[in-house]
C-alpha positions as CSV (number, residue, x, y, z in Angstrom):
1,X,0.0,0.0,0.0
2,X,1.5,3.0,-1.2
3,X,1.3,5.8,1.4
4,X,-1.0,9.1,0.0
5,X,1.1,11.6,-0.5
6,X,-0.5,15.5,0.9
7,X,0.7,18.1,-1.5
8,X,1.8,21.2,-0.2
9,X,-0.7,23.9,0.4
10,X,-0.4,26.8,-2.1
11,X,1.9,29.6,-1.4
12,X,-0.2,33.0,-0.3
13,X,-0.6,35.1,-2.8
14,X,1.1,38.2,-2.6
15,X,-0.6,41.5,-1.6
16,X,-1.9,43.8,-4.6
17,X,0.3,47.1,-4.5
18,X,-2.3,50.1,-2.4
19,X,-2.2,52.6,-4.5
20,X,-2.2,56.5,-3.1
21,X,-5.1,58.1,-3.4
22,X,-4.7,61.1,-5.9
23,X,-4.8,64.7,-4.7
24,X,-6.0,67.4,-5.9
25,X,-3.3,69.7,-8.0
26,X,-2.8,73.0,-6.4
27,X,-3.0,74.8,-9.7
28,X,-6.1,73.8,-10.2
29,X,-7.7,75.7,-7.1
30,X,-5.5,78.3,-7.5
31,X,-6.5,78.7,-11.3
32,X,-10.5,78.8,-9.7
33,X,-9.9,80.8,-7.0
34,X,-7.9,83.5,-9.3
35,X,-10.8,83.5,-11.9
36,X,-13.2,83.9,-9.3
37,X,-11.4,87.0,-8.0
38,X,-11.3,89.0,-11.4
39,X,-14.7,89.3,-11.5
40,X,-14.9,90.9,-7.9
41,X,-11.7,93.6,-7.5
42,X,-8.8,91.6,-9.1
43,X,-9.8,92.0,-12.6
44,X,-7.0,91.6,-15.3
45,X,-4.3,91.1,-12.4
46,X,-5.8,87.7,-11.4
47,X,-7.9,86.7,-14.7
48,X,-4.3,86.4,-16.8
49,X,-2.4,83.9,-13.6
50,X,-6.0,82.3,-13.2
51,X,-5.9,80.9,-16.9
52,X,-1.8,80.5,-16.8
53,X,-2.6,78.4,-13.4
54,X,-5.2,76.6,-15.5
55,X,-3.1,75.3,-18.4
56,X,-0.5,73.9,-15.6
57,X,-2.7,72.2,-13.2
58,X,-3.9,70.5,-16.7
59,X,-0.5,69.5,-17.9
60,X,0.7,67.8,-14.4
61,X,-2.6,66.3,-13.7
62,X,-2.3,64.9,-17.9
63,X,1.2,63.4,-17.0
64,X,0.8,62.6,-13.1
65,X,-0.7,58.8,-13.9
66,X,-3.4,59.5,-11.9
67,X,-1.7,60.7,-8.9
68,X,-3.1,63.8,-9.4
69,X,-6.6,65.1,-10.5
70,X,-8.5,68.4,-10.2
71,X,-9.4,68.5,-14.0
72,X,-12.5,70.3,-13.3
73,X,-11.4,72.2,-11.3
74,X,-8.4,73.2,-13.4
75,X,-11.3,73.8,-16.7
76,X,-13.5,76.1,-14.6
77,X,-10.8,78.2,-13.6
78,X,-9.5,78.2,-17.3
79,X,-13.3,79.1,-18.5
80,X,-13.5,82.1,-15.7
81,X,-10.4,83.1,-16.6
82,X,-10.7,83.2,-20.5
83,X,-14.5,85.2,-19.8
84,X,-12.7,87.2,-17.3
85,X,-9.9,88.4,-19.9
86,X,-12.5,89.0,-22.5
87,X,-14.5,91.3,-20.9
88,X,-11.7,93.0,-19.2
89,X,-10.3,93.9,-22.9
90,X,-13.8,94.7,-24.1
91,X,-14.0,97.1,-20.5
92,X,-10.9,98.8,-21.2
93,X,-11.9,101.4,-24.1
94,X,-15.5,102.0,-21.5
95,X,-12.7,102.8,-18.8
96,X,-10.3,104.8,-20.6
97,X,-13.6,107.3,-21.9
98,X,-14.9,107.4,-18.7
99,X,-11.6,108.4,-17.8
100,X,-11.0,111.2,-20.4
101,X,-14.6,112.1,-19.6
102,X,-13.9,112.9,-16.1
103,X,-10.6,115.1,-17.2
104,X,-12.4,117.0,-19.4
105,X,-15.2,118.1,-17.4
106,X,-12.8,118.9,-14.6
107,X,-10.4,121.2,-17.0
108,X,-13.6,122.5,-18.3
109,X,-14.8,123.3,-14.5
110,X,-11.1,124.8,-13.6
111,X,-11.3,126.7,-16.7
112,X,-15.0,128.0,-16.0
113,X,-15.3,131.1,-13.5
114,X,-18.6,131.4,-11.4
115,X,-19.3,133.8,-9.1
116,X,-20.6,132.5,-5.6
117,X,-22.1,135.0,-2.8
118,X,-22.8,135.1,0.7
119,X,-26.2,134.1,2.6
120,X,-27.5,138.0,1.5
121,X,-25.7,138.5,-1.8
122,X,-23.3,141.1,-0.8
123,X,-20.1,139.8,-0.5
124,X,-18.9,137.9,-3.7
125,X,-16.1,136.7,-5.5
126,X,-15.4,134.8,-8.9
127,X,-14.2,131.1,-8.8
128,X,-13.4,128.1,-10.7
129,X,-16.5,126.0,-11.5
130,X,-14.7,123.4,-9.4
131,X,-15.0,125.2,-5.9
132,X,-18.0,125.3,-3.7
133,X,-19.7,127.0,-0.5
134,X,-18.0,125.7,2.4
135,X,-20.0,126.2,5.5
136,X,-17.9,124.4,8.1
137,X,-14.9,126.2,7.4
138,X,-15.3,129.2,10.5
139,X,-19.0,130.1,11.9
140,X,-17.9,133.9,12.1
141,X,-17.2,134.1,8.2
142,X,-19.5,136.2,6.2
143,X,-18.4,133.9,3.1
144,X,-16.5,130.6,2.7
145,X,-15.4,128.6,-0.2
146,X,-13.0,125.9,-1.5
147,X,-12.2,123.0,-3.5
148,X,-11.6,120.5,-1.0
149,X,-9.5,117.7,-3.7
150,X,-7.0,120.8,-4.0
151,X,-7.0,121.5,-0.4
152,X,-7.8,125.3,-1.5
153,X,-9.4,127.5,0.9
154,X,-11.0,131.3,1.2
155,X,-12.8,132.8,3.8
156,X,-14.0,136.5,4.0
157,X,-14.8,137.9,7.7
158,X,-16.5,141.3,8.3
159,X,-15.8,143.9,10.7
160,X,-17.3,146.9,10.9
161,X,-15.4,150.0,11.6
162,X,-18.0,151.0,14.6
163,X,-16.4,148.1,16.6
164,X,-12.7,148.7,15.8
165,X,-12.6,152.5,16.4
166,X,-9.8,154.3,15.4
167,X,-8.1,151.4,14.0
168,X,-6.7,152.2,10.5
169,X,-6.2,150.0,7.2
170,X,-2.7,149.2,8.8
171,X,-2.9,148.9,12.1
172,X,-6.2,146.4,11.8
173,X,-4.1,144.5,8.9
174,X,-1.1,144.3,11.6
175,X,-3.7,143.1,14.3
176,X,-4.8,139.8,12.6
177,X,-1.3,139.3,11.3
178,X,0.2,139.4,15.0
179,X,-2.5,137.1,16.1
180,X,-2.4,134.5,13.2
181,X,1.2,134.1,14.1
182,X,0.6,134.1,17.3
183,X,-1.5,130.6,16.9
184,X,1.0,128.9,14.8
185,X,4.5,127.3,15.3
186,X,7.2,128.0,13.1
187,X,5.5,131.1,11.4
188,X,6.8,133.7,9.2
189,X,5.5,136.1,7.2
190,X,6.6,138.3,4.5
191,X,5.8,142.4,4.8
192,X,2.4,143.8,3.8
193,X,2.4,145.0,0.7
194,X,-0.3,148.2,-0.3
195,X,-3.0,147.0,-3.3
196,X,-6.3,148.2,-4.7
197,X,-9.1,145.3,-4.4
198,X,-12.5,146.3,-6.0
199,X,-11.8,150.0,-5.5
200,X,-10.6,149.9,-2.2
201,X,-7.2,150.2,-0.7
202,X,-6.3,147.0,0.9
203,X,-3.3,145.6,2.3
204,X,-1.5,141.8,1.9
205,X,1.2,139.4,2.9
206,X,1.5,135.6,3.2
207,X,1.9,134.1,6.7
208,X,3.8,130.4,6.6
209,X,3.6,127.9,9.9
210,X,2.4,125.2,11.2
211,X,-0.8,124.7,12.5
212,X,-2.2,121.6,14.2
213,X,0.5,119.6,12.6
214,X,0.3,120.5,9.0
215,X,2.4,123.1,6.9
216,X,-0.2,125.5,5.5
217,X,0.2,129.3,3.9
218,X,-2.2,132.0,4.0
219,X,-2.7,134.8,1.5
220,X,-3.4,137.3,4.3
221,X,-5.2,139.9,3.0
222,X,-7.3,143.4,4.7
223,X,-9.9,145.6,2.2
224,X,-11.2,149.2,4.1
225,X,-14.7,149.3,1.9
226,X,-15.2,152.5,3.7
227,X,-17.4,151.2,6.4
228,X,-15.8,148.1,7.2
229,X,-12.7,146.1,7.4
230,X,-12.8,143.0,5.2
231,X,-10.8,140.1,6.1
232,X,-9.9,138.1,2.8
233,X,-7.7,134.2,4.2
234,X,-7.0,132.1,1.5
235,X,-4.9,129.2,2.4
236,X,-3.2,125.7,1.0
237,X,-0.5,123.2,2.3
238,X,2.6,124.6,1.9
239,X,3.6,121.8,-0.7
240,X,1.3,123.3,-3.1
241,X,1.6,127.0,-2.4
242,X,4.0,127.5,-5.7
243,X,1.3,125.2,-8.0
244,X,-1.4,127.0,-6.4
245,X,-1.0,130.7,-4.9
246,X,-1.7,132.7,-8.4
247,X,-4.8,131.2,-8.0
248,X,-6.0,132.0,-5.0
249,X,-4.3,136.0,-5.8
250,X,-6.9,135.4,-8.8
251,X,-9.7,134.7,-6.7
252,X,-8.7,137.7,-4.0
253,X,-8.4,140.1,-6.4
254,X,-12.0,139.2,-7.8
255,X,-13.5,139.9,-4.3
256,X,-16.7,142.7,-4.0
257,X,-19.0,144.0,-1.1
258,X,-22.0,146.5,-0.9
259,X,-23.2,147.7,2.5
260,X,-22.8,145.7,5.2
261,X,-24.8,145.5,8.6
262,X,-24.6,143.2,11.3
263,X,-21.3,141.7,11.4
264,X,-19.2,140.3,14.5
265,X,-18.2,142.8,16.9
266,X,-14.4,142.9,18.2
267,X,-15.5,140.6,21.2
268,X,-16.1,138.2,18.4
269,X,-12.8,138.0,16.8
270,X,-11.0,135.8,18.4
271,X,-13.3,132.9,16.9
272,X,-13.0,134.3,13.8
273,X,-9.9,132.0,12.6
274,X,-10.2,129.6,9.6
275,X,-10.1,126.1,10.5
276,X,-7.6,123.8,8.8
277,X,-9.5,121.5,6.3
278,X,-6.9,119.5,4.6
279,X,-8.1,116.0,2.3
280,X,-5.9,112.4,3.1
């Protein structure tokens, strides 16, 4: 009897390879997310990286082997991106009219002269079409103006003579000088000089210093209009006095005034200083 024989059991069979599971290529959400933001603020900055994002996360994911995938992510991105750059480029010639629009009309406005008057007509002077009424400029003013984007500033203040007796044209014109530099640190000022303003002898200088931290110059300025003494302050940062002080001579020179009742008294003078109002 021939002994059975037990044949070996099989050998195990060997593991199958676990393969990684694929990731997602970073080019492909940053191709999205870039698309996405040139539609909101980033416009042509993030529309041309969006679809240059796109065409990589396609490549790698193409030749990965599977490691990587994203693909739809990576097309969406590349279709945001494309709309993104077309209607930037189709934007651009709207932009650059609105653009030369806006330039015109404010060289058409700086060109322009307007004449804007106090609360009862009888102080006046002749601006650009850019400048407005300013009312918060000084509560004692009989007229304020400006242009604000320029940092350009005048303010007229009435006094009559009643209140001021036996002040003349100079001495009153010294007064407010004294006390402007007074309030500032570092001030100058160059010697009054005599002019005629609307028919009436006036006096000017320019006063430089610093007031509540910023470099500023007034046009200083006195008219005697026979029954009052008319305060003329026109002021600008310092950085833009040489660009901008013809101007505001201009704008002076152009001042009027009829009969004037009810102004501030001396008592109310010392309140009647302009107040800085300078743009970021």
């Amino acid at each position: 009897m021939v002994d059975e024989v037990t044949p070996p059991p099989p050998p195990p069979a060997s593991p199958s390879p676990i393969r990684p599971v694929p990731r997602t290529a970073p080019a492909a959400i940053w191709s999205l997310v870039l698309a996405v933001l040139s539609f909101t603020c980033g416009w042509l900055l993030t529309a041309i990286p969006a679809v240059i994002c796109g065409h990589i996360a396609r490549s790698k994911i193409r030749k990965s082997g599977g490691a990587l995938r994203g693909k739809r992510i990576a097309t969406a991105g590349l279709i945001l991106g494309y709309l993104a750059l077309v209607l930037g480029v189709m934007g651009i010639p709207l932009l650059v009219s609105m653009i030369q629009s806006d330039r015109e009309r404010l060289h058409r406005l700086s060109n322009e002269r307007k004449e804007i008057a106090s609360g009862d007509g009888k102080i006046k002077v002749m601006v650009p079409g850019t400048w407005t009424k300013l009312p918060e400029l000084n509560k004692q003013a009989t007229l304020q103006v400006g242009y604000k984007r320029k940092d350009m500033y005048l303010i007229v203040i009435t006094e009559a003579k009643a209140d001021v007796a036996d002040l003349t044209l100079e001495k009153h014109h010294q007064l407010t000088r004294d006390r402007m530099l007074q309030k500032m640190k570092n001030a100058s000022a160059t010697e009054p000089v005599p002019l005629t303003i609307d028919g009436h002898p006036a006096m000017q200088d320019e006063l430089t210093g610093t007031e509540k931290g910023t470099n500023v110059v007034f046009l200083h300025t006195t008219v005697d209009d026979g029954d009052h003494f008319q305060q003329i302050l026109s002021w600008t940062l310092k950085s833009r006095w040489q660009q901008q002080n013809e101007l505001l001579r201009e704008i002076t020179k152009t001042f009027h005034s009829e009969i004037l009742v009810g102004r501030p008294s001396a008592d109310q003078r010392e309140e009647s200083r302009p107040k800085l109002l300078v743009t970021p």
